[in-house]
C-alpha positions as CSV (number, residue, x, y, z in Angstrom):
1,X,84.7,-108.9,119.9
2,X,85.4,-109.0,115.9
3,X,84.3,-105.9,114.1
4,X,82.7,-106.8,111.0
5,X,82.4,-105.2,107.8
6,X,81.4,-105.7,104.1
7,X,83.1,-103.9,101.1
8,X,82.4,-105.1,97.5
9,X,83.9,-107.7,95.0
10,X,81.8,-106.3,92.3
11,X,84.0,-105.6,89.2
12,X,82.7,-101.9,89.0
13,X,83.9,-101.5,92.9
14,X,87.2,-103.2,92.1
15,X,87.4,-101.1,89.3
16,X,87.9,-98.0,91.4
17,X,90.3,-100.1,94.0
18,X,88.0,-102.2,96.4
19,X,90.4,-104.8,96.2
20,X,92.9,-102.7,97.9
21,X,91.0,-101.2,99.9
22,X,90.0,-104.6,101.4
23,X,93.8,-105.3,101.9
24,X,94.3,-102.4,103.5
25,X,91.9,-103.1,106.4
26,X,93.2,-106.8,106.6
27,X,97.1,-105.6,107.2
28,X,95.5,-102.3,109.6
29,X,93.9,-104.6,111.6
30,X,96.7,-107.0,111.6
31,X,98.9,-104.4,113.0
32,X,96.8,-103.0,115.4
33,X,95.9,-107.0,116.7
34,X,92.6,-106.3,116.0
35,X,90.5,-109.3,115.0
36,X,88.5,-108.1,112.1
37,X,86.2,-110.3,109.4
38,X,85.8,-108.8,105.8
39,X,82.8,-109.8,104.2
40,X,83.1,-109.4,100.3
41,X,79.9,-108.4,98.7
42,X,77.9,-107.1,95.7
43,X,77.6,-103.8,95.0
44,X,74.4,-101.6,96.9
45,X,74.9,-99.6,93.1
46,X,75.6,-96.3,94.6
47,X,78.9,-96.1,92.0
48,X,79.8,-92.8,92.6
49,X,80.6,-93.5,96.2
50,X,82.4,-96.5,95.5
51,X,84.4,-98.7,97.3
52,X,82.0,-98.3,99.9
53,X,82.8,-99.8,103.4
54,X,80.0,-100.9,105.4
55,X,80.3,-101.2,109.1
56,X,77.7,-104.0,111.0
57,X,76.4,-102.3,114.2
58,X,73.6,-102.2,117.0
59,X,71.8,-99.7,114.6
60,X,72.1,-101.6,111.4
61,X,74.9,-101.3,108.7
62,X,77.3,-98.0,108.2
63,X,78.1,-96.9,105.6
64,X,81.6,-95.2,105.1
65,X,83.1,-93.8,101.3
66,X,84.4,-93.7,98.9
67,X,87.1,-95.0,100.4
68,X,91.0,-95.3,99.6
69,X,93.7,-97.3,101.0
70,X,94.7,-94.4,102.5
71,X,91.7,-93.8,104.2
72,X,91.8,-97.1,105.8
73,X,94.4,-96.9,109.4
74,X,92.4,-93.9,110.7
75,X,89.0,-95.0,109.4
76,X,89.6,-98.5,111.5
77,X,90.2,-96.7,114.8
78,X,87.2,-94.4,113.8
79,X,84.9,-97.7,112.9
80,X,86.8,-99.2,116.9
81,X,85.5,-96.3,118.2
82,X,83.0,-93.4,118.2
83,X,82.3,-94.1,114.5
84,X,82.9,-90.8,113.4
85,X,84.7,-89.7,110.1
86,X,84.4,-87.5,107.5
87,X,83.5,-90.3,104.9
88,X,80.7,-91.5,107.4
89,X,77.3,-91.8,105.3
90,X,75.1,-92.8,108.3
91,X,72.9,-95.9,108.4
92,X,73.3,-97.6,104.9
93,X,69.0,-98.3,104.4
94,X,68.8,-94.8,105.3
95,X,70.6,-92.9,102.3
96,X,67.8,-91.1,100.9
97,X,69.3,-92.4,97.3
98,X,68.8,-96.0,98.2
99,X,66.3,-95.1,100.8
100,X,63.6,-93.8,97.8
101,X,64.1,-97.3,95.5
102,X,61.8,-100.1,95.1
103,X,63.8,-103.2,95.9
104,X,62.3,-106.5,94.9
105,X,65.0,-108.0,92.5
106,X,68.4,-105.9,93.8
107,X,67.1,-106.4,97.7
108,X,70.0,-108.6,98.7
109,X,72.4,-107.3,96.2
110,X,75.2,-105.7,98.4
111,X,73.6,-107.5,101.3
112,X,75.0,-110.6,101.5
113,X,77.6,-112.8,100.6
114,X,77.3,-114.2,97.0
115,X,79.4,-117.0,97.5
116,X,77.2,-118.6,100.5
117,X,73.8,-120.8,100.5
118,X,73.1,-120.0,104.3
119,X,73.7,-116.2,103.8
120,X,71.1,-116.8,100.9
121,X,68.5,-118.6,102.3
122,X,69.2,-116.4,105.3
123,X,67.8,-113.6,103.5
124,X,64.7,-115.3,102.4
125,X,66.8,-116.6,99.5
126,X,65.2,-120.3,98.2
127,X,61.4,-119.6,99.3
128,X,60.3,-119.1,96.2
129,X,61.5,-122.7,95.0
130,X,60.3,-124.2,98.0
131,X,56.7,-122.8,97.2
132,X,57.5,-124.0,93.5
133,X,57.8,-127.6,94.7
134,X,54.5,-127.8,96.3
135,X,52.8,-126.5,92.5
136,X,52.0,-128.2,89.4
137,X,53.0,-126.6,86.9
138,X,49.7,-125.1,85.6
139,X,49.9,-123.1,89.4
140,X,53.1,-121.8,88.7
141,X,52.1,-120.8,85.3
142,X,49.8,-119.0,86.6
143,X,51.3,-116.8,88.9
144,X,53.9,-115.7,86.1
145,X,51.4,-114.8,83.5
146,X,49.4,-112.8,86.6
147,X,52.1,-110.9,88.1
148,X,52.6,-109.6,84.7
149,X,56.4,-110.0,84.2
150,X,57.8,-109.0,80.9
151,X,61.2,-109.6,79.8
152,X,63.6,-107.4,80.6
153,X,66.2,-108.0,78.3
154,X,64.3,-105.6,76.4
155,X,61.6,-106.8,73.9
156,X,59.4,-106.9,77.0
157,X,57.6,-110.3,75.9
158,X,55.2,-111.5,78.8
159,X,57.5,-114.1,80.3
160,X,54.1,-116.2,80.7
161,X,53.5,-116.7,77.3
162,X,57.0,-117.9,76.8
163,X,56.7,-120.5,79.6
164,X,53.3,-121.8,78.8
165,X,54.2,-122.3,74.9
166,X,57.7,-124.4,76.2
167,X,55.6,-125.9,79.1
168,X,52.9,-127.3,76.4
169,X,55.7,-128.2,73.6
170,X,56.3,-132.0,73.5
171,X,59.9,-133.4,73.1
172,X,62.1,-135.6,75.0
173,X,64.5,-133.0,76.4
174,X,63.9,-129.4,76.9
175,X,66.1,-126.3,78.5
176,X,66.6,-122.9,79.9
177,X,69.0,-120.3,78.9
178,X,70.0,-117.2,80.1
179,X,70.6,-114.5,78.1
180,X,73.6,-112.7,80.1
181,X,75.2,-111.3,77.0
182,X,75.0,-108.0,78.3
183,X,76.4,-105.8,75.8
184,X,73.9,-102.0,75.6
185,X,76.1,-99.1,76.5
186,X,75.3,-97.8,80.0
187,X,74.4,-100.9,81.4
188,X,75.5,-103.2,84.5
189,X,72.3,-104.9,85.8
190,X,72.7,-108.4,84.6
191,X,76.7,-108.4,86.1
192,X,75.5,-106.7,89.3
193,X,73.3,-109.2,90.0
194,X,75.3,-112.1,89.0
195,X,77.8,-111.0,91.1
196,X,76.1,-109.8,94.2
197,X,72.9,-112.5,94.4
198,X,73.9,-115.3,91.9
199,X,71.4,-117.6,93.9
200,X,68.5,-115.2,92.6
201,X,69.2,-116.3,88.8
202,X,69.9,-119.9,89.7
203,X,66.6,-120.1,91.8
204,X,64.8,-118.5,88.8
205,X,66.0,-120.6,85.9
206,X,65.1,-123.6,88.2
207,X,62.1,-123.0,88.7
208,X,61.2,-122.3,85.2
209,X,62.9,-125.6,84.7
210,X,60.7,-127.6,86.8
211,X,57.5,-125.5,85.6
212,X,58.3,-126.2,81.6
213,X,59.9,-130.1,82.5
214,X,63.8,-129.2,81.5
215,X,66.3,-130.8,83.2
216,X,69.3,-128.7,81.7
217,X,70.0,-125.0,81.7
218,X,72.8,-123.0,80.6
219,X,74.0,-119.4,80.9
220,X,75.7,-117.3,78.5
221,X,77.4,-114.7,79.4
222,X,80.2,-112.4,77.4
223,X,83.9,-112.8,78.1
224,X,84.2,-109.2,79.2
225,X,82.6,-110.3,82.6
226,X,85.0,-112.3,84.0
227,X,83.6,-111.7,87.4
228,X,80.2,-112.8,86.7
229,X,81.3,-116.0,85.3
230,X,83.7,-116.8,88.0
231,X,80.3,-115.5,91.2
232,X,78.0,-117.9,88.9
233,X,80.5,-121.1,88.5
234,X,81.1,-120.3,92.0
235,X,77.6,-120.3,93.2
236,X,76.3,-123.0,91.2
237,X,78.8,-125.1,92.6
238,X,77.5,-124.5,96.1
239,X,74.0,-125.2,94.9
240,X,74.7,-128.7,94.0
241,X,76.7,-129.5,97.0
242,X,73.7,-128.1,99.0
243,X,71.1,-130.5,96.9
244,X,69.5,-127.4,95.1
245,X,70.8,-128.4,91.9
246,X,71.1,-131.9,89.4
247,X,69.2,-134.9,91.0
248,X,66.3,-134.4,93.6
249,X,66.1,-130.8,94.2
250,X,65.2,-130.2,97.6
251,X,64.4,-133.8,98.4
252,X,61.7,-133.5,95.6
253,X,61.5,-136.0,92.4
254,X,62.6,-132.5,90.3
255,X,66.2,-132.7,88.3
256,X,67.6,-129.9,86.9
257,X,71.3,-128.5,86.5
258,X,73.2,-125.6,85.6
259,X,76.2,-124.8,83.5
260,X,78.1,-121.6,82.2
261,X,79.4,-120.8,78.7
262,X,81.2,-117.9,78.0
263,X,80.5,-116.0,74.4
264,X,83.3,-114.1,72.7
265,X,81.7,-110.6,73.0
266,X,79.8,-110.5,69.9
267,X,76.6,-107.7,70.4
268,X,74.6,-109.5,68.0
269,X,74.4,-113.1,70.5
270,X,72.0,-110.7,72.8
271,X,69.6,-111.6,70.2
272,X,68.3,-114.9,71.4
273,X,68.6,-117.1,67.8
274,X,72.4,-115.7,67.5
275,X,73.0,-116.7,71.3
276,X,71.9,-120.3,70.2
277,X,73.6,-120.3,67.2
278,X,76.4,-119.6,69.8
279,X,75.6,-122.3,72.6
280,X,75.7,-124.7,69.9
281,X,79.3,-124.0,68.7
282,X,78.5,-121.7,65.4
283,X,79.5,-118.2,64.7
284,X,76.6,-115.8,66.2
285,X,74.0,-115.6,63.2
286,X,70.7,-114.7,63.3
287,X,68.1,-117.6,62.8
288,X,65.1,-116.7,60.8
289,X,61.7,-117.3,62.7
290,X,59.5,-119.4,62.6
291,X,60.5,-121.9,64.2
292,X,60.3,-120.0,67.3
293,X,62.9,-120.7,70.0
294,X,60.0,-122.0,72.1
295,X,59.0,-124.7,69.8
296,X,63.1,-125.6,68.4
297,X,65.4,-124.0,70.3
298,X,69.0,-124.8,72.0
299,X,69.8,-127.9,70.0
300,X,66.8,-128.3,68.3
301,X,64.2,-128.6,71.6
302,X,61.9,-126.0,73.0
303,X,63.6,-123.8,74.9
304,X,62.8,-120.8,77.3
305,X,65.2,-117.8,76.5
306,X,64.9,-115.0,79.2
307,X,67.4,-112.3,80.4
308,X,69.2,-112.5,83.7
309,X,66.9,-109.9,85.4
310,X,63.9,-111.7,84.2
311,X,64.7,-114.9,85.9
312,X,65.8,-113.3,89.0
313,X,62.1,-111.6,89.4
314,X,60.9,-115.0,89.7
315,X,61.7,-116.2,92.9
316,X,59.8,-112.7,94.6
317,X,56.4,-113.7,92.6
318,X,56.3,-117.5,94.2
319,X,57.4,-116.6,97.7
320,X,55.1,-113.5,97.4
321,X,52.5,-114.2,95.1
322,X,51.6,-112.8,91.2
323,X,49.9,-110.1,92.8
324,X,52.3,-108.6,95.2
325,X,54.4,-108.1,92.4
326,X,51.7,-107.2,89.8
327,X,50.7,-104.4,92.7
328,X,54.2,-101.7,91.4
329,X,53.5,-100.3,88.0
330,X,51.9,-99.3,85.2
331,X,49.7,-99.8,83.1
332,X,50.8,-103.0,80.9
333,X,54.4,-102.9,82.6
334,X,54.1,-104.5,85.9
335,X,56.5,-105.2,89.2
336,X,60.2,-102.8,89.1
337,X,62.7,-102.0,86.8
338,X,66.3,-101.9,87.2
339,X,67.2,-98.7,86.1
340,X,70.9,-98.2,85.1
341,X,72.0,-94.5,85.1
342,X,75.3,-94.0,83.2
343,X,76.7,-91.3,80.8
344,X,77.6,-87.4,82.6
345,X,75.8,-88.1,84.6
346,X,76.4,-87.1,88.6
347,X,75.1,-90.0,90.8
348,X,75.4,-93.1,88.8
349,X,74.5,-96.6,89.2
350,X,71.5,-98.7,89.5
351,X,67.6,-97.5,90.9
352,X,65.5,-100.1,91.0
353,X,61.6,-98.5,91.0
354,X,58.6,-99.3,90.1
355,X,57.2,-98.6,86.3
356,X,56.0,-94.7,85.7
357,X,58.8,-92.9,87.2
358,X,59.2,-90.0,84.4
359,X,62.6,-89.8,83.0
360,X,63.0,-86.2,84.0
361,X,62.7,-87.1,87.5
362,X,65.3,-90.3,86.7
363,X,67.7,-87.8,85.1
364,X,67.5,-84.5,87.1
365,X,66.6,-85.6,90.4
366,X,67.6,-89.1,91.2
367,X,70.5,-88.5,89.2
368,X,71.3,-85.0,89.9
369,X,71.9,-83.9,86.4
370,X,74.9,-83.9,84.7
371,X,78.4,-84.6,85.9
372,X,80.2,-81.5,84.7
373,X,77.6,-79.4,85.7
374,X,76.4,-78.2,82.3
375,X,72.8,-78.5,80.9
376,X,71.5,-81.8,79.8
377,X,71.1,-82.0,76.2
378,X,69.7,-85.8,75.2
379,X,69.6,-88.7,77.0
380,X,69.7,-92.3,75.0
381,X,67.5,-95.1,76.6
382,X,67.6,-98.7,76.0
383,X,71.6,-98.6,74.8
384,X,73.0,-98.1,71.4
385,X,69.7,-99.1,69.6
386,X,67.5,-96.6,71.6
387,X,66.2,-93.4,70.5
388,X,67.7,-90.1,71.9
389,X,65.2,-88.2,74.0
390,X,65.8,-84.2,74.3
391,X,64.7,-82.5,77.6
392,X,61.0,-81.5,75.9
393,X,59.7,-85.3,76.2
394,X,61.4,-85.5,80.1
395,X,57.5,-86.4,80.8
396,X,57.6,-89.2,79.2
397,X,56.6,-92.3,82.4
398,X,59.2,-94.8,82.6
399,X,56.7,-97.6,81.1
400,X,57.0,-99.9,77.7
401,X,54.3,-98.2,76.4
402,X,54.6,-94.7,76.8
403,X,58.4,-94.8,75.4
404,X,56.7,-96.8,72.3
405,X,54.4,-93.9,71.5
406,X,57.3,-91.2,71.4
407,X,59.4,-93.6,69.0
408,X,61.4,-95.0,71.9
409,X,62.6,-98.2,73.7
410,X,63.4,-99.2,77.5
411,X,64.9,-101.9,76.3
412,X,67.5,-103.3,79.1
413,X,66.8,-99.9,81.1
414,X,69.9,-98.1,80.8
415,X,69.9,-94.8,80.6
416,X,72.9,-92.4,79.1
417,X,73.1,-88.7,79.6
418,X,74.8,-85.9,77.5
419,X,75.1,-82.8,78.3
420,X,75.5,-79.9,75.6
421,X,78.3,-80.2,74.3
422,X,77.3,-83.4,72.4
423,X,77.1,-83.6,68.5
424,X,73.9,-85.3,68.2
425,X,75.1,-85.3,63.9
426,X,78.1,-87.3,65.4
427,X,76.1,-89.6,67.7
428,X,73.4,-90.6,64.7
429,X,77.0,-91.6,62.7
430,X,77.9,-93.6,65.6
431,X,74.5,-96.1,65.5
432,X,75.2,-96.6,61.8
433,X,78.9,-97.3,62.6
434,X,77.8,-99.4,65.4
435,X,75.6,-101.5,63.6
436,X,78.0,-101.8,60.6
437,X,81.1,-103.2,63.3
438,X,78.4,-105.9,65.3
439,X,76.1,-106.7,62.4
440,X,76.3,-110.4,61.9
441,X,76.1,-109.9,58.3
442,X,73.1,-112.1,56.8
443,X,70.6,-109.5,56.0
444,X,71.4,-107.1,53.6
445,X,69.8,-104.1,55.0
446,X,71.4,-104.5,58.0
447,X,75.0,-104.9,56.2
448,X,75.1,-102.8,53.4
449,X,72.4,-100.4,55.2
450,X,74.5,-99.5,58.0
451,X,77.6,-99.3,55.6
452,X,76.3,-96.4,53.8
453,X,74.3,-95.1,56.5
454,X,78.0,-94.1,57.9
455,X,79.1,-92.6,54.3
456,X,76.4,-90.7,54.0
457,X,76.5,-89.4,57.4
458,X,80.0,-88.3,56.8
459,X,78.9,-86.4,53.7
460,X,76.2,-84.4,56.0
461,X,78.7,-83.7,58.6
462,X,81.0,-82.7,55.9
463,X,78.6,-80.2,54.1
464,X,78.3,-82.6,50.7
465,X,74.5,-81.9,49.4
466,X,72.9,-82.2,53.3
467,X,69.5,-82.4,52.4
468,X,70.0,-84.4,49.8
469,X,71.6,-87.2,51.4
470,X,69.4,-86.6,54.4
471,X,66.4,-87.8,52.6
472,X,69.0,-91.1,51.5
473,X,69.7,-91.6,55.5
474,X,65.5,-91.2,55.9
475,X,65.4,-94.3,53.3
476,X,68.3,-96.3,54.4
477,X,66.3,-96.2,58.3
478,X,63.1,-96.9,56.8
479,X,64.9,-100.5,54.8
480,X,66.4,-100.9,57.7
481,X,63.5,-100.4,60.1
482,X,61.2,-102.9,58.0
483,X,63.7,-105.1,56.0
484,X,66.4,-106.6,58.7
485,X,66.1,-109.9,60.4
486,X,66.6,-109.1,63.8
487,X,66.7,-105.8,66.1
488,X,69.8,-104.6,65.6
489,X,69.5,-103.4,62.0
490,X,65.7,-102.7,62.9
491,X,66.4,-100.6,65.3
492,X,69.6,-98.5,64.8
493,X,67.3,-96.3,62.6
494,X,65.5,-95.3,66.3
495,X,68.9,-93.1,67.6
496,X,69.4,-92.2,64.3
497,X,65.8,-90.6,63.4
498,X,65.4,-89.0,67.0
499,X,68.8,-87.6,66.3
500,X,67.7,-86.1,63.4
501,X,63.9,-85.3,64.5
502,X,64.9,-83.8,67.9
503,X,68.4,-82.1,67.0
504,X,67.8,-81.4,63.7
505,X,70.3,-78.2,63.6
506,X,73.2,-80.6,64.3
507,X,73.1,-81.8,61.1
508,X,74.1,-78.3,59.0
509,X,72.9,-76.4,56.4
510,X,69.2,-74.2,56.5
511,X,67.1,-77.2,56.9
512,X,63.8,-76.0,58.3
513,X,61.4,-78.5,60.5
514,X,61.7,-82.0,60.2
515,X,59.7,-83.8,57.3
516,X,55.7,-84.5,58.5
517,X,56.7,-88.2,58.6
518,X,58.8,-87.1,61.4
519,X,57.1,-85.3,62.8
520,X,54.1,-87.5,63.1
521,X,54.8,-89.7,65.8
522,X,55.0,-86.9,68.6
């Protein structure tokens, strides 16, 4: 009988040796005569155990790690026989970290194989497209605007909206792009996803497709995820040769067909009029709006623009219905969210749960504090942009909203822990010197802003007149904030200000309380 088992091709699992660990098992078992199939997977986004080895048994998967290549000869004859070995974590479903998660978008991720159709559509993979077939496109409309689905790429825009707009636009062509430019620190969801259940996204973006009447969509994702771009080619690939992709899409009069394009890394093409200036050959600048990408987008036709993991919740809402997913939540922010946990941080990786988790219970409990042990300090949510949240607002729900009224962002959902040892002074001088490196440079309060935000925050951390140049970094955030063309520079004054409302004594001298203005918002 062939033992069967699945370890990871996920970049962050090859990181830490998966590859070798898979060749490891393929030469044990060749020595031993042992006929043995190695499934190569997703990851389940348990990191800190990774590479994990699952087993397939009577009881369900087994999960074994982290696991070395030196692990592997004794670990073989364990898996051949009783099953017992010290890096034996029991049934995979029932690890009470994965166990507690909400899995609507990530429940085949780690599952099955991203490279294969049938393993797909084994899983319930293509349901929702066959539902989508049978709709008009009002029906489908519908269903998106109901289960209220936001974007998750991070301005949280009712996905809805954006469809109906595109849907109702009249032009000869239209199209769908992905926004896979994934580039906030302490975040992995988009390339988990593409890599572990690259049907999800493709099933999404064509059904948006056929709901708005393109025929054409393209992906963009950065060069740093050379992974993703080869699961996607990959799986679009199979998609066409299986008819669920270019002409007659599942026997139906629908066309529609995928391609990738890799961007060169730039932070600013996450912003949806850079990405386009991108796809269409240009250097990554921000477009002034109106027009709005909806009404002249991607080569001057409306276009829908949503994130990778906003497109993968779509297939759940038409094989399940608006409100099944509508059901998890909060408040205005419906269905899950990804959550990436990153940073020092002891058990990292990606917990998908429904809106209103707080984010004490995210950092101390799901993530078990900090990695070296020491007191947790801040905690920056919604990556490099995102405001930096000390442990006195941990009660703050996991919900759009609620992170809105305490000066914060979601944005992608990554979340990055410090511990106490962090210079928050230091961290504030790293948004401006962020902003200044990625800015695409047509606004001037983003360009020159964030240039001076960085000298001025070297004079503070140097001693030169702190409160003085304090109240210039308060104006420079507050240009910034109001004055710049696109997120970046309007938001890089939101880890800046929390640094200095929150951890005000990291900036030197006897400065007192923060300013009311600060103040005012809590």
């Amino acid at each position: 009988m062939t033992m069967r088992i699945f370890i990871p091709r996920d970049a962050g699992a090859v990181a830490v040796g998966a590859d070798d660990v898979a060749l490891a098992f393929e030469q044990a078992a060749a020595a031993r005569g042992m006929p043995l199939e190695i499934v190569r997977t997703g990851s389940r986004g348990l990191y800190w155990l990774e590479p994990m080895v699952e087993l397939a048994t009577a009881q369900g998967r087994v999960a074994f790690g982290p696991v070395t290549p030196a692990d592997v000869p004794p670990l073989l004859d364990a898996m051949a026989g009783s099953g017992q070995h010290a890096l034996r974590l029991g049934v995979t479903d029932e690890i009470p970290w994965l166990k507690r998660q909400t899995r609507l978008t990530f429940v085949r991720c780690g599952v099955l194989d991203p490279r294969s159709v049938d393993d797909y559509r084994a899983h319930g993979g293509y349901k929702g497209l066959e539902r989508a077939l049978t709709l008009t496109s009002d029906q489908i409309l519908a269903d998106v605007t109901t289960s209220g689905l936001r974007g998750r790429g991070g301005a949280g825009f009712p996905t809805g909206i954006k469809w109906k707009t595109v849907a109702q636009a009249s032009a000869d062509r239209k199209y769908i792009v992905c926004n896979a430019d994934e580039g906030d620190s302490g975040t992995f969801a988009d390339r988990m996803i593409m890599e572990g259940d690259p049907f999800v996204v493709i099933e999404g973006m064509t059904i948006a497709g056929i709901t708005v009447g393109a025929t054409k969509g393209y992906i963009y994702i950065r060069s740093e995820y050379p992974h993703a771009v080869e699961a996607m080619n990959a799986a679009i690939v199979a998609a066409r040769r299986a008819g669920l992709l270019g002409k007659r899409i599942g026997g139906s009069a629908h066309e529609f067909d995928l391609e990738v394009r890799v961007g060169a890394g730039a932070y600013v093409c996450g912003e949806e009029t850079s990405l386009l200036e991108s796809l269409e050959g240009r250097r990554g600048i921000v477009r002034a709006k109106p027009p709005l990408p909806a009404h002249k987008g991607l080569f001057g036709r409306p276009s829908v623009i949503n994130n990778v993991l906003s497109f993968a919740a779509i297939p759940f809402i038409l094989d399940n219905g608006a409100k099944a997913y509508a059901d998890f939540g909060m408040g205005r922010s419906r269905g899950t969210m990804p959550i990436q946990l990153a940073g020092n941080i002891r058990y990292g990786g990606l917990f998908e749960t429904a809106f209103g988790v707080t984010l004490g219970e995210l950092v101390d409990e799901i993530g078990g504090g900090t990695f070296t042990g020491r007191e947790v300090r801040a905690v920056q949510v919604g990556g490099p942009l995102g405001a930096y949240f000390p442990r006195a607002l941990f009660d703050t729900p996991f919900d759009y909203e609620a992170f809105a009224a305490r000066d914060g962002l979601i944005g992608h959902g990554g979340i990055v822990v410090f511990d106490d040892s962090v210079d928050m002074a230091k961290q504030a001088r790293f948004a401006m010197e962020f902003c200044a490196v990625e800015s695409c440079g047509k606004c001037t309060p983003c360009r020159i802003g964030s240039t001076r935000g960085v000298e001025t925050i070297n004079k503070i951390i140097n001693g030169e007149r702190v409160a003085e140049n304090l109240a210039v970094v308060e104006d420079l955030c507050n240009t910034m904030k109001f004055g710049s063309l696109c997120a970046l520079g309007g938001f890089t004054p939101y880890p800046v200000m929390s640094a200095l409302k929150h951890f005000r004594e990291d900036f030197g001298g006897d400065l007192g309380p923060a300013p009311a203005r600060l103040q005012a918002a809590e």
